[in-house]
N, C-alpha and C positions, 0 to 999 in steps of 0.2 A: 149733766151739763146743759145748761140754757141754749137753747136755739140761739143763732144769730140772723137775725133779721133782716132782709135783703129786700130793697123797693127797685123795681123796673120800671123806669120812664121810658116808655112811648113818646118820642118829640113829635110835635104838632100835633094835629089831628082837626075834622071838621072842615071848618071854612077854610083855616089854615092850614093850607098843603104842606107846608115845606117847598123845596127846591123841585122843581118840576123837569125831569130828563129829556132830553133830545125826541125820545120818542112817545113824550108827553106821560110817562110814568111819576108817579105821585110819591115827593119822601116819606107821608105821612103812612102810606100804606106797607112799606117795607118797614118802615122803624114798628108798626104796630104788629107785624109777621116776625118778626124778630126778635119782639118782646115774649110775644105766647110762645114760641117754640124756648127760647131759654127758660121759660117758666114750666115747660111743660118736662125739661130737662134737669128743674132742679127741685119741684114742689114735691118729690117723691125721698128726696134726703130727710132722714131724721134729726139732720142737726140745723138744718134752715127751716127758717120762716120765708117763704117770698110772696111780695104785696106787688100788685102793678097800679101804675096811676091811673091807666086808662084801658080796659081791655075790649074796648069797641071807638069807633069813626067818632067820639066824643073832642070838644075844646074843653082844656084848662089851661088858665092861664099860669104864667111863670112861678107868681108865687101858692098859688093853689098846688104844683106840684111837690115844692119846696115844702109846705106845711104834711104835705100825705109823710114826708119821709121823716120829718122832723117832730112831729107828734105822736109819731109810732111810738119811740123814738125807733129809729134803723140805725142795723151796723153799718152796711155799706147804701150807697146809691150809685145806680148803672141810668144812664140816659145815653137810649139808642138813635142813633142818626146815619145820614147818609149826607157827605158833603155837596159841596157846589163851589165853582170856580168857572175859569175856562173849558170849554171841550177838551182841548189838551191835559190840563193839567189830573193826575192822578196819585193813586196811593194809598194806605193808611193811617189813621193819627188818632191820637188817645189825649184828651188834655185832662187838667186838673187846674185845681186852683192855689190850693194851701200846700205847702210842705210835705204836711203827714199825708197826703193822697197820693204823693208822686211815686209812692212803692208798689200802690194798688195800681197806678196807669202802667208803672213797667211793665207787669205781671202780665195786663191782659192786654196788653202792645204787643209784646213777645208771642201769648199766644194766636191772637188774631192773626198776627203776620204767616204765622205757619197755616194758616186756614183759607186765607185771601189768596196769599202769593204777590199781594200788590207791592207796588213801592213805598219802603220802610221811611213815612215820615216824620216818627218819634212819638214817645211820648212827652207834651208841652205845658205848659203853663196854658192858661185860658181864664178871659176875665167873664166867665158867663153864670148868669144868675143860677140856675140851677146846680150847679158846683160850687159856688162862692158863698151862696144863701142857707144851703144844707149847714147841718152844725156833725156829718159823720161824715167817714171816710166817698169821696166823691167822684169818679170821675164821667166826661162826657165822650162815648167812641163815633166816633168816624169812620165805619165801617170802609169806605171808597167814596169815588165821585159819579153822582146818578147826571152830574155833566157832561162826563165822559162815556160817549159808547157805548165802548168797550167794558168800561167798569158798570153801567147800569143793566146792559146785560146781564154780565154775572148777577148785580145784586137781585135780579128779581127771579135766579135760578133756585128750583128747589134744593136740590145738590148744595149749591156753595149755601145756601143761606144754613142748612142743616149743619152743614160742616163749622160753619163761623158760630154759629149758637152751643155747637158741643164742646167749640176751642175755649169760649166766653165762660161758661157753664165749667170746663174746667179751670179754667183760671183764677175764678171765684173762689174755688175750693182750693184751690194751691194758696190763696192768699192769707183762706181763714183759717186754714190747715186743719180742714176735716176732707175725708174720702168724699170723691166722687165714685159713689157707689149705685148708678141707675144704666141701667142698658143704652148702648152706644145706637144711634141708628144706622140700618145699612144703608150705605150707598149704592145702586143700581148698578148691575155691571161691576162693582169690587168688594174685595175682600171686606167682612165687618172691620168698622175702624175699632182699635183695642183700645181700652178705655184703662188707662191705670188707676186703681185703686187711691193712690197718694202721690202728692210732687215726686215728682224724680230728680233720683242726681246719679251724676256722673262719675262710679267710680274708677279709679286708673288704678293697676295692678303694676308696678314697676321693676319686674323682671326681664332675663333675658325674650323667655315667650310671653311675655304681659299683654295685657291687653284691657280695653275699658267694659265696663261692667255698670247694668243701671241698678243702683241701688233705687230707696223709697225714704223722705221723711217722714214718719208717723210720731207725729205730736212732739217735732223737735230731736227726738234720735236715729239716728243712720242707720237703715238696715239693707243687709247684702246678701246678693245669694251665696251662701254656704260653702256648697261644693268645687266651684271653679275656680273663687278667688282663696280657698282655706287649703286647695291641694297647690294652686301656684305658689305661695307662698311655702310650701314643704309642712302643711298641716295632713293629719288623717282623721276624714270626714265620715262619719258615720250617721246611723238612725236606730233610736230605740226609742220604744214607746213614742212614738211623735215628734220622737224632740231631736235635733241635731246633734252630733256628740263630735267633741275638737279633741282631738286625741285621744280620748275614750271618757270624757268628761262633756254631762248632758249640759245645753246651755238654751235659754230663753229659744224659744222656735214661733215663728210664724210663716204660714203658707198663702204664699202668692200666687196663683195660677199654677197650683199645683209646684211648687220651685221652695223648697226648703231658706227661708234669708233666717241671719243671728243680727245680732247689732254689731255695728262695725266694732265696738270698742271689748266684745266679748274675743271676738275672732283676734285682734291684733293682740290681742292682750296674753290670752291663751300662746299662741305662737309667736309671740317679743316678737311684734312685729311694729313698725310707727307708722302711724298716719296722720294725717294732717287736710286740715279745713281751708281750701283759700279763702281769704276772709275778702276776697274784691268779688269772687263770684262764690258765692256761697254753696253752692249744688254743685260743687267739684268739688271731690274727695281725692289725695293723691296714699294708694298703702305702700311702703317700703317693706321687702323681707330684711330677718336682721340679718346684722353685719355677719 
């Protein structure tokens, strides 16, 4: 499978600070911190490519960035920023320009937002050259506001920047639907952050003792752990030679963290059992036992 090609913009840089913080903090210097650590986070996958525009205190102009991603040609483009408003004002945001980008801002809206903790404020449309000029998937993040405080604190923390470039880094990958498969880094003081292999979804087991269970999408099919949702359901779970067995019938096996998953459609299938996709949030799976 071809690589997919990934350009990290660095906003501003040089003469051009960007928005300059309360306590005289530079956006140019965090969006370029931001950049090498998501690079450093995903140049070790075998299924990307990633290029940055600028990986030192350099100016390019708008369309000199546009052209690095457009005569790659790139699959996606990431332009890192850090907002400006009021002192007051706060939060996150993700814009895009075209249509076809607005699935990639969801993506890394959602995760950002688990990494910030800021306030949720969307992903949006945006009339900005670097996302309207690019000719592939585009969006521009807004990490927080380096206007705010409290938010430029954070943003120039090693901690939260680490944190927001390994949410970024996997979001990427949830998008393109290849593994984020590189070492998570530790945070000081806590537990390493676990890094999943593949998007996750959410699956619901709907019995009396049911309960939800995180499956994995790999490359488009649903896969689940084995054992907790194949005996709720009134399946018997076994292992031979490697592979999981559903009533004493061996089926597709892959190991997660050491965790046994089959494909959802093996498991219900074997044990007449239905499942079902919600088609509004797509990473929710709901299994029914049969009747």
């Amino acid at each position: 499978m071809a690589k997919k090609r990934i350009v990290i913009d660095a906003g501003h840089g040089n003469q051009d600070p960007g928005a300059i913080g309360t306590t005289g903090k530079k956006e140019k210097d965090f969006n370029l911190t931001m950049a090498i650590k998501l690079d450093a986070l995903l140049k070790g996958n075998p299924n990307l490519q990633v290029n940055l525009t600028r990986r030192t205190d350099v100016f390019l102009e708008l369309k000199e960035r546009v052209s690095v991603a457009n005569k790659m040609p790139a699959d996606l483009f990431i332009s890192i920023h850090a907002n400006a408003a009021s002192s007051s004002a706060n939060g996150t945001e993700t814009f895009y320009n075209r249509t076809t980008s607005a699935p990639l801002a969801g993506v890394l809206q959602r995760h950002m937002l688990a990494a910030t903790g800021f306030k949720d404020r969307g992903a949006r449309y945006g009339n900005f050259a670097v996302i309207r000029d690019t000719k592939m998937d585009a969006v521009l993040l807004e990490v927080g506001f380096i206007s705010n405080p409290e938010e430029e604190k954070k943003l120039f923390e090693d901690d939260f920047q680490n944190r927001v470039a390994l949410a970024v880094a996997q979001g990427i990958c949830e998008y393109l639907g290849v593994p984020f498969d590189v070492q998570a880094p530790t945070l000081p003081g806590q537990e390493p952050v676990k890094v999943t292999p593949y998007p996750e979804m959410s699956v619901t087991v709907h019995t009396a003792a049911g309960s939800t269970y995180t499956g994995y999408n790999v490359k488009g099919t649903t896969w689940v752990p084995s054992r907790p949702i194949g005996e709720l359901i009134g399946g018997r779970i076994g292992y031979t030679k490697g592979k999981v067995t559903i009533n004493g019938e061996a089926v597709e096996t892959m190991n997660i963290d050491g965790v046994g998953y089959v494909t959802a459609r093996d498991l219900t299938k074997l044990l007449d059992a239905r499942i079902f996709w919600d088609k509004t949030i797509p990473s929710r799976v709901e299994i029914y036992p049969k009747n």
